[in-house]
Every structure is written in C-alpha cells, then in structure tokens.
N, C-alpha and C positions, 0 to 999 in steps of 0.2 A: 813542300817540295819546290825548289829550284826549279826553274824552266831558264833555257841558255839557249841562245839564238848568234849562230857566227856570222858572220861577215866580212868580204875583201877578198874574197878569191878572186881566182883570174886566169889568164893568160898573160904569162912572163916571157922575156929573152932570157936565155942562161947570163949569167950577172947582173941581173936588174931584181929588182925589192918588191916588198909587200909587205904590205901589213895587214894583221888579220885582227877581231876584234873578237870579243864572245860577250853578250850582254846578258845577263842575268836578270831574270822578272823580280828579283827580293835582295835581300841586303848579306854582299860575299864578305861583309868586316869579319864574321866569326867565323868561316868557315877556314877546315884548317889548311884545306891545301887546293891550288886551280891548276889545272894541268892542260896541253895540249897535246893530242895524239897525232898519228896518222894513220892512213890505210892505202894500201898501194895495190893495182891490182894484182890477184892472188897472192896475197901477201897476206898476214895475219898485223893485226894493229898493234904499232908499237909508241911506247911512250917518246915524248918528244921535248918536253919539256916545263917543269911546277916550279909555282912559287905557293910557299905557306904564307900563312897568316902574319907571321911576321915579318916575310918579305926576303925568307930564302929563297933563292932560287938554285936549279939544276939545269942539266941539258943532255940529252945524248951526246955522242962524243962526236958524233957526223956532225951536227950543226953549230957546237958549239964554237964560240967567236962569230959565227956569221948570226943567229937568231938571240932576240933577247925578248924575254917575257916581261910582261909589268903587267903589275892591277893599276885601277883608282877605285878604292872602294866608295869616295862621294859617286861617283856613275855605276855603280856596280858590275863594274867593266875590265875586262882584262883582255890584254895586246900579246901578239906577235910579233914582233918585226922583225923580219927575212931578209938580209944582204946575202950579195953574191949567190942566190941560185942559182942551184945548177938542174940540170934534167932529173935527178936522181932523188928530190926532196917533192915531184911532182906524186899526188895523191890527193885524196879528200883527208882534210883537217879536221879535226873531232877538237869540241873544248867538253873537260869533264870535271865536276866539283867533287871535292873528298870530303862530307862532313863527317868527322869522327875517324880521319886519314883513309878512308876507302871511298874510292871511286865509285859514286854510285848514280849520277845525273849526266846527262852527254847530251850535246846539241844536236841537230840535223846534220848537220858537217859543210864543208865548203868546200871547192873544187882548186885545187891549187894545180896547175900545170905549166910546165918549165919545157919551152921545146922553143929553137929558130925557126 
C-alpha cells in the first residue's frame, strides 16, 4: 500500500502560483494513473487533474492552461503547478494513486486558499 503525503498549500493572491507536491512512501513507476482532486466547502470532490504511467495527462476544463501536473518517478513524487489563481480553485487538494486505474490511496490533503 502507497502512503502519499501532499505538500505547498497556502495562502494565495488571486493571480499568484503554487505548487503543490504529493510524495509517495514506495515506487509510483508502475502505477497506472496519479491524480489530483479537490474539495470545496460543501461541495462533493472533484477530479482535477492525472497523469498515467506513460505520462498522459488530463485536466478539468476550469484549470486547464493554468495548472500542469508532472511526476518524477526517481523521487516518487508528483507536482501541481497552479498559475493565475483565482478564488474559485480555493479548497483542500487531495493526491490519489490508481493502481490497476481505480483510485484507491489519497493523502491527507492540503489547504489551498485564494482570497486578497
């Protein structure tokens, strides 16, 4: 079992970055897919953005152009990076591992907040 531990929330201005990180305790080379969620309050979690094993990625349509996902599988580590947020991407950020393409590992989450 995967244990994944995120990292780089914050406190943001609306148009200023972040980069979020999710470290994995074992080795994410074969796993087939890493994803990033969120959760908003009273809101139900939604997907946000995976890359598979061979380094596809997706995005929901709200972030797409402004967030990009990457692994390195030597650090068993997989990135967020968040341009141009806005108030509306503010939530706690989940990383979740799909081995055998179902989400079934998720980290503690991270506190992402976007407000002047």
């Amino acid at each position: 079992q995967v244990q994944l531990v995120e990292s780089g929330g914050g406190l943001v201005q609306p148009g200023g970055s972040l980069r979020l990180s999710c470290a994995a305790s074992g080795s994410i080379s074969s796993i087939d897919a890493m994803g990033w969620f969120r959760q908003a309050p009273g809101k139900q979690r939604e997907w946000v953005a995976s890359i598979t094993r061979s380094g596809i990625t997706g995005y929901v349509a709200s972030v797409k152009g402004r967030f990009t996902i990457s692994r390195d599988n030597a650090k068993n580590t997989v990135y967020l990076d968040m341009n141009s947020l806005k108030p509306e991407d503010t939530a706690v950020y989940y990383c979740g591992s799909a081995p055998g393409g179902v989400y079934r590992y998720w980290g503690q989450g991270t506190q992402v907040t976007v407000s002047s």
